[in-house]
Each structure stands twice: as structure tokens, then as C-alpha cells.
N, C-alpha and C positions, 0 to 999 in steps of 0.2 A: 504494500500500500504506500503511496506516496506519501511523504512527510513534510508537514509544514508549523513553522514556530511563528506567534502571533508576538509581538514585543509593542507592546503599550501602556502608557501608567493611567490613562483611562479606560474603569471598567468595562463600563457601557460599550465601551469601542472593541477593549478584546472578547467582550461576550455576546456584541452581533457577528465579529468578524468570525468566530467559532463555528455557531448559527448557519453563517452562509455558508462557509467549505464544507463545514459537516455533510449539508446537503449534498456536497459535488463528489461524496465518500473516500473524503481524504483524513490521515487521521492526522490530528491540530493539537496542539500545546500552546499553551501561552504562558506568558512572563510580564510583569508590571515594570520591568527595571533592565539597564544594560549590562550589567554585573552577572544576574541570574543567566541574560540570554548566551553570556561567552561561556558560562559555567554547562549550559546545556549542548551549545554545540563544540565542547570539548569534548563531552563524553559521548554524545548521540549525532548521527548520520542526520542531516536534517534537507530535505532537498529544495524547499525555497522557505524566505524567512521575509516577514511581512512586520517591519521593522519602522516605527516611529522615530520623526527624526529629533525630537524633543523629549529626552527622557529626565527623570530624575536626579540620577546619580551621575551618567557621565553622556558625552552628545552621541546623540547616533550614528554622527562620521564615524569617530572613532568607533563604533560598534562595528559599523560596516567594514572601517579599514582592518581590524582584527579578526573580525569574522572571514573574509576574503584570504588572510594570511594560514586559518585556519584551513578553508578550506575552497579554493581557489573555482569549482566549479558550483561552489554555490548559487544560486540563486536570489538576490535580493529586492525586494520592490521596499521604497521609501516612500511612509506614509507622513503626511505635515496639516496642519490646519494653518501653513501662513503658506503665503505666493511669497515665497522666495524664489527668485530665478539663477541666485547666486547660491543657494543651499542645493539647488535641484540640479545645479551643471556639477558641484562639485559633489556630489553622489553617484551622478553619471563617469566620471572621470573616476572615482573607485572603485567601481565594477560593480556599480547597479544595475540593474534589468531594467528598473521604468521606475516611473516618479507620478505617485499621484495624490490630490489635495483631500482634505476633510469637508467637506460632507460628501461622504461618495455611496452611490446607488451599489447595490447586490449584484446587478447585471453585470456593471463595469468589473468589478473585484473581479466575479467568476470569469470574466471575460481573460483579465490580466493573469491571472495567476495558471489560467488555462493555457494561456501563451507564454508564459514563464516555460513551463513545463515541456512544450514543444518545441521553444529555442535549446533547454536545456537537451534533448533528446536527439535536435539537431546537431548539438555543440559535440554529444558521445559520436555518432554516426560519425561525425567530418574528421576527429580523434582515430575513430577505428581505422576511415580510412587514410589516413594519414600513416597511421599504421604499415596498414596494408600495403602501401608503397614502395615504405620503409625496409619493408621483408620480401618483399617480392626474391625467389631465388631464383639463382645464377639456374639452376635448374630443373624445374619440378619434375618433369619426366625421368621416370627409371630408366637407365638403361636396360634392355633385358637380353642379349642376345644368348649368355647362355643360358645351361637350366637351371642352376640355381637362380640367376636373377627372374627365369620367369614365373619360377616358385613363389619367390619373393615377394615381384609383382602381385599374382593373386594373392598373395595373403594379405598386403598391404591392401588392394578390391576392397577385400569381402571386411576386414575389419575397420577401414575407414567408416563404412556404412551405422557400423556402431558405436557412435561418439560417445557416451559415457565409457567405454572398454578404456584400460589405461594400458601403455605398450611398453616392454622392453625393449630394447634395442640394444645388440649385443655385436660387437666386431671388432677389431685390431683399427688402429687409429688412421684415420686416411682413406675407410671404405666407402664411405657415402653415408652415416649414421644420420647425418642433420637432413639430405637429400629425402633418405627415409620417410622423418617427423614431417618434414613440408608436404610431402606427397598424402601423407594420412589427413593433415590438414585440409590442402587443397580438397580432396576428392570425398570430404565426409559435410554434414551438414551442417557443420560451422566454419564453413569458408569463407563465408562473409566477414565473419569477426577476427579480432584480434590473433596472432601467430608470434609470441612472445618468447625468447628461449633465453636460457645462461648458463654459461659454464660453470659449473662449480667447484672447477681447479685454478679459474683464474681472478678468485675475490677473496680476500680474507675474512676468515669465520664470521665476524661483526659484519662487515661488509656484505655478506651474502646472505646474513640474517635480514637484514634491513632493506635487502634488492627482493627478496622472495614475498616478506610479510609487510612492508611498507611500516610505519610510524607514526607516532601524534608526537606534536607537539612539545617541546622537552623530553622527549625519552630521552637523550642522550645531550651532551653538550651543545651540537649544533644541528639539532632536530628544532630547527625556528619556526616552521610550519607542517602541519601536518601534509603526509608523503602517500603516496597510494604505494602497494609494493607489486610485486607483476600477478599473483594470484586477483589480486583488484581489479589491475591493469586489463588484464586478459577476460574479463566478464563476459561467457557466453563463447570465451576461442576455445586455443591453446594454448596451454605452457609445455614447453621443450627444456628439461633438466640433462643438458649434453655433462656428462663425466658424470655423473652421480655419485659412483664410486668412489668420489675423493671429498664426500661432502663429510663433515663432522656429524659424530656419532648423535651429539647434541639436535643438532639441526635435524638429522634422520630422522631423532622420534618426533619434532613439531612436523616435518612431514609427513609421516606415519599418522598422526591426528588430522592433520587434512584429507588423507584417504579416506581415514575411516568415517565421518564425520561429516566434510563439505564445508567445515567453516574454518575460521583463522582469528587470529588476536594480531595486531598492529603490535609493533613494538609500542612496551606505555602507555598501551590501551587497556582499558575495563570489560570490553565484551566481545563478542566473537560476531563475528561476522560471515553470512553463508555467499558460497560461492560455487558459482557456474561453470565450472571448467574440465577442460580435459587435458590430461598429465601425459606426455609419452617423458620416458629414462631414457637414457642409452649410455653407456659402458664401455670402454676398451679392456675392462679388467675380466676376469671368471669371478663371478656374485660370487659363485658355490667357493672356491677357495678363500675368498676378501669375509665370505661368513666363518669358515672355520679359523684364520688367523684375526677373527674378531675386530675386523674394519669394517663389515657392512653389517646391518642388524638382520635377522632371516626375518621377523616378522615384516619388514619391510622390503623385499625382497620376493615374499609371497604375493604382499599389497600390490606393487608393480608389477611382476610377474604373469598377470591376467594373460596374455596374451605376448606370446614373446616373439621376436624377430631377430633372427642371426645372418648376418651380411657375411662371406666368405674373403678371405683377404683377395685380392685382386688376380695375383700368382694361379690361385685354386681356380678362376672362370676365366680363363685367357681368350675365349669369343667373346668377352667386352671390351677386350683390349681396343681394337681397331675403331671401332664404334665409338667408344668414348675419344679417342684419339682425335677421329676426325669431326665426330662435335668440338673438341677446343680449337680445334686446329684454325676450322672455319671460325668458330668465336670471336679467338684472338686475331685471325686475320682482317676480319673487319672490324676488331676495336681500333686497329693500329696500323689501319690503313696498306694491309698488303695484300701478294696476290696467290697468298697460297689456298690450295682447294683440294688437292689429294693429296694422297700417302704413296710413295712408292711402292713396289710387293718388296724388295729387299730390304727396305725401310721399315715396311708393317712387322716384318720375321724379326730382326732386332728386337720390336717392340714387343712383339709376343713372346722371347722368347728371355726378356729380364724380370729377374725377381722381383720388380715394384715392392720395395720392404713399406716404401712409404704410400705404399695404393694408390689411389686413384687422386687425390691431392700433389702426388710426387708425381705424378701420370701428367696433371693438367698445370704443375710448375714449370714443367719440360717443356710442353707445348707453350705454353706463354713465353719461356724462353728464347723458343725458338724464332718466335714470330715478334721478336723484340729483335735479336739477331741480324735475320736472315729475310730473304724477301724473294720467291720463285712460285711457281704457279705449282709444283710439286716436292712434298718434303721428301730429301733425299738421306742418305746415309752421310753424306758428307755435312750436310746439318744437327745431325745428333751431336750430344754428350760424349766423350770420350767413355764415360763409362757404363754406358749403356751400349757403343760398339765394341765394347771390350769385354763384354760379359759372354762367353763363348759356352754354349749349352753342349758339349761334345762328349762324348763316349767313351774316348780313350785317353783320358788325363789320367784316369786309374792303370797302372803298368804292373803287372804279375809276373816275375822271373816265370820261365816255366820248371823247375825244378823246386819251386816252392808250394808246396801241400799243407802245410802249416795254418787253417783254417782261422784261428787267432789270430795269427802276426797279420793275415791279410786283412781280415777285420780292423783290426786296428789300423792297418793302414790305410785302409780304406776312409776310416772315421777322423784319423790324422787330415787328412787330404782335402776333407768334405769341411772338416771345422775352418781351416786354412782359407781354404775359399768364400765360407760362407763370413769369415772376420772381415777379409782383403774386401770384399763386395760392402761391407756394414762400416766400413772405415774405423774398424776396430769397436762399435757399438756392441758389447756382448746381447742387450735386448733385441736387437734387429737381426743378429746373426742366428741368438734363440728360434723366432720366428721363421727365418729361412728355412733352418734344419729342422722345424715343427718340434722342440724339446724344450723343457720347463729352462729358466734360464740358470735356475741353479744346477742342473744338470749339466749345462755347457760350461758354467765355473767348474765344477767338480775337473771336467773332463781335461780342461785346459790346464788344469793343476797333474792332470795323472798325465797328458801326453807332454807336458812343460811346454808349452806351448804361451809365448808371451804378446799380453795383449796389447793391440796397436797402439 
């Protein structure tokens, strides 16, 4: 129900003014004083405020001018029994809605405040889509050429359709996680509204308390005006928690009450607030491991869990390769004004045939690079990276005396050979190198310690 605070120190005036919006089934509060009315919308959500500009205790300006500091999308109509034209400009220039005199008809009021409401409703719309703008992504379509992506694809269909469902999103860093969350966005029934996300590796603890649940007033030192936080922000979209896995333990469980629950407390706030949203996660980490070394909590893990999605590192569906490829390719050649358009075939084998440790992010750096570079109407081999024509996917690096039967020693040699390669490619990153040879990365420590093998 809509909310409206009536501020008058005439009864008569705040007990018709009740009277009439009553009628119009809004629900009304009133206050005789400006002191009471900053005390009320401290603590309570108010959406227009029908405010006398002659009060008791201090002037209505100031009411208005703190109320607005309070809460910036307020709504305020200033009521006066004097024709002032200088009180009336300068409530306009504070961020009044409209200005009207005493004795005023039922009609009018209902008239005004009705129009209040629909500029405010206006002001959200033109916000969302301001938004909406602002997030438009570099690409909402999935790639799908191979099978897992076309798996993906459908699963991504059939679960957009159901916007309350909340989405995991699980892949090694650089697969397309955020691509994901936009396309669930996009393709579900609140694509109109808000597409809100944040990382949660890249704000510190307070910091991403404050970005998630927003704040009133004083909570903290320099909380001067009350803050909306993106669970707010986002009324009716989405919010996108990219990294979750690195969010504090602390914050988890206030997230974990928003699942279960639908509502939120502001920082320094009295009451809870319910909210319209839909949550996708997404992870570069294993949940199930970050639960057992006691980083992620399971009961929230289950909460987001509803519906899970796993992206494959890049390497694993090499029929996206190409495809993506020449989606940037084209991209970037028309950001930057050149005339590239294909891919060579010897150029594409290259491409298909390097480990992208940094997936499709490392995919679409290259291609930007290139096309910052170079300028021909076909990418060639003589345009790559060095170390992407240098990554030779061959058969016979592995060499077997033949007098050697020793099933061991060739293993090991084997594993000597493959770690060598897989460090030299990861510029000595033990985590990238991990991922190349698919093994836990304490396993490639162990191993580098047993074959002395020293890190780049």
C-alpha cells in the first residue's frame, strides 16, 4: 500500500487531509511538528509527504531539505496558507513535487498526490532504465557450438522461465559465468527491470556489506544520507553475486536470511524490508570443498544450489573456439576501425589447438589485441601471440628408449614432461598449470617437490 505522512500543526487540516487519502486507500500518518516528521521518516519508508510549510518547532524548508537528504526519491508536496512566491520557488529548488495554498478543495489534493505518485513511478521506470543501459552486455547470446554449450543453452531456456528459481553458476575463471547470469536475465520475465551484479572478491567486508544491504543515515561515520543497497536497487530484476565464494562467513548468513525470508535490514536500520528479486551465485571455487575446509557455509550452498549450472573451461569444448573467435574478431574490428573479417584455417588450428588457461576472457584479450595490432581482411598466423604459435599439441615430445620396460620410470617420465610443459605454458602459475593437467593444485606442489622440479 502506498504511504503517505501528513505534517501539520493544524488539526482540523491533518484530520481532513487523512479523510481524503483515506478515501483514495492509501495508508496516512500524520505528525503536528517537524521534529516528529524527520523522526518518522528515519525509521519508516514513506512515499510522499504532504508537508506544511509553517511548522512549530522548526520551518518546513529545513524539513524538506533533510527529508530529501534522507531520502532522495521522496516525494514532497508543500502545503502554506500564505502566497508566498519566494517560499514556493524555494521548495521547488529543494526537491518538491508541487506547491499548493490553504484552503484547498478534496479534488485538487486527490488530484496532486495522485500525480505525485505517477511522476514518482515515472522517476523508478526512467532509473531502471537507465539501468538497463548501463548493463547492456558485450554479449547476451551463448555461444553454443559444442555440446556442452548446447546443454547449457537449454538449461539456461527452461530455467530463465522460472524467475523466482535462484542459480548456481559454477566454472574456472574466464568461462563466460557473468555471460550466463545476463542471458537468464535477459530471457526470463524480468527483463524489463533492473540486472544489478558485484563481485565479492573485489570490496572489502564493510564495503560489500553496505553495497549489498544499503544504509540509513548514521550507521556508520559517513553514512550522511540514507543509501539504497542493490537488493533495493534491483526491485522486481536481478542480482548477480559473481565470486560468492570469497564472500565472509559473516555476510553469508545475512545472505542466507535473505533467501530464506525475502527481506533485508539496511545497515542502522530498525526493520526489515521485503524484496522482489532474483539471486543467481556463480563461483570459480568447488562449494563442496570451500564447505568442508569451512569457507562456504552448506546451509547456504543448498539455498543457492536450487538449480545449478556448470560452464566447462574453454580447452574441454574446442567447437567454440572458432565461433567465439570470430565474434571478437568482427567486434573488435569494427570498434577500431579495421578490416579484419575471417580467420585463416591455419590460424583457427592454432586457436583450437591452445590451452586457453584463461578461457574465453584470454580468448577475447587476444582478439582485441590483435585488432589493436594489426589491420588485414584475414587473421593470419603471422598475427598471433608468440605463445599461442608456440604451443605445439604433438605426439612425440614423449621419447621411450626402446630397451626401457620399466613401467615406473616411464610414468614418471612421462609426468616429469607433462608438468614441464604444463608450468612453461602457465609462466610458472602453479594454479593454471593445476588446471591444464586437471589435478588438485596441491597435488602439482607435492609432485614438483618429488620430481625437484623448480618453479618458474
Amino acid at each position: 500500500m502506498q504511504k503517505i505522512l501528513v505534517v501539520d500543526d493544524e488539526a482540523i487540516i491533518r484530520e481532513n487531509l487523512e479523510r481524503i487519502l483515506k478515501e483514495e486507500d492509501y495508508a496516512v500518518s500524520s505528525v503536528d511538528n517537524g521534529n516528529d516528521a524527520l523522526g518518522i521518516l528515519e525509521a519508516t519508508d514513506m512515499d510522499v509527504v504532504l508537508l506544511d510549510i509553517n511548522l512549530p518547532d522548526i520551518s518546513g524548508l529545513d524539513v524538506l531539505r533533510k527529508a530529501k537528504i534522507l531520502d532522495p526519491e521522496l516525494m514532497v508536496i508543500v502545503i502554506t496558507g500564505y502566497a508566498s512566491v519566494d517560499s514556493a520557488v524555494e521548495a521547488l529548488k529543494l526537491g518538491a513535487y508541487d506547491y499548493i495554498k490553504k484552503p484547498f478543495k478534496a479534488d485538487v489534493i486527490k488530484l496532486i498526490v495522485r500525480l505525485a505518485f505517477e511522476a514518482q513511478q515515472l522517476r523508478k521506470k526512467v532509473g531502471s532504465l537507465e539501468c538497463r543501459v548501463k548493463q547492456i552486455p558485450l554479449q547476451v547470446n551463448i555461444i553454443a557450438e559444442s555440446t556442452q554449450m548446447r546443454h547449457i543453452l537449454e538449461q539456461v531456456t527452461e530455467v530463465a522461465r522460472h524467475e523466482g528459481a535462484t542459480v548456481l553458476i559454477t566454472g574456472e575463471s574466464g568461462t563466460g559465468k557473468q555471460v550466463v547470469a545476463q542471458s537468464l536475465h535477459q530471457l526470463s520475465p524480468r527483463k524489463e527491470m533492473p540486472f544489478l551484479e558485484i563481485n565479492c572478491a573485489a570490496l572489502p567486508d564493510n564495503l560489500l556489506e553496505s553495497e549489498l544491504f544499503g544504509y540509513e543515515k548514521g550507521a556508520f561515520t559517513d553514512a550522511r544520507q540514507r543509501k539504497k543497497g542493490l537488493f533495493e536497487a534491483a526491485e522486481g530484476g536481478t542480482v548477480f553475486l559473481d565470486e560468492i565464494g570469497e564472500m565472509p562467513m559473516n555476510l553469508q548468513a545475512k545472505l542466507l536470511g535473505v533467501l530464506e525470508n525475502r527481506r533485508f535490514r539496511r545497515l542502522g536500520g530498525h526493520k526489515d524490508t521485503a524484496i522482489d528479486v532474483r539471486i543467481i551465485a556463480a563461483t570459480n571455487i568447488d562449494p563442496k570443498k570451500a564447505i568442508e575446509e569451512k569457507h562456504f557455509r552448506e546451509d547456504l550452498y543448498y539455498r543457492l544450489n536450487v538449480f545449478p549450472i556448470h560452464i566447462p573451461p574453454l580447452r574441454e569444448r574446442t567447437d567454440d573456439i572458432l565461433a567465439l573467435a570470430h565474434l571478437f574478431l568482427v567486434k573488435f574490428a569494427r570498434q577500431f576501425n579495421k578490416d579484419f573479417q575471417e580467420i585463416d584455417v591455419k590460424a583457427g588450428e592454432y586457436l583450437k589447438q591452445y590451452a586457453w588457461p584463461g578461457n574465453v576472457r584470454e580468448l577475447r584479450n587476444v582478439l582485441e589485441r590483435i585488432c589493436i595490432m594489426y589491420n588485414d581482411t584475414n587473421l593470419k598466423v603471422s598475427h598471433m601471440p608468440r605463445e599461442i604459435v608456440s604451443f605445439e599439441n604433438t605426439e612425440s615430445f614423449i621419447k621411450i628408449p626402446d630397451n626401457v620396460l620399466d613401467i615406473e620410470a616411464v610414468v614418471d617420465e612421462v609426468t616429469c614432461q607433462l608438468i614441464h610443459r604444463a608450468m612453461k605454458k602457465s609462466d610458472g602459475n602453479t594454479a593454471s598449470a593445476a588446471r591444464l593437467l586437471g589435478i588438485p593444485r596441491g597435488t602439482l606442489r607435492y609432485k614438483l617437490k618429488k620430481y625437484k622440479i623448480a618453479s618458474l
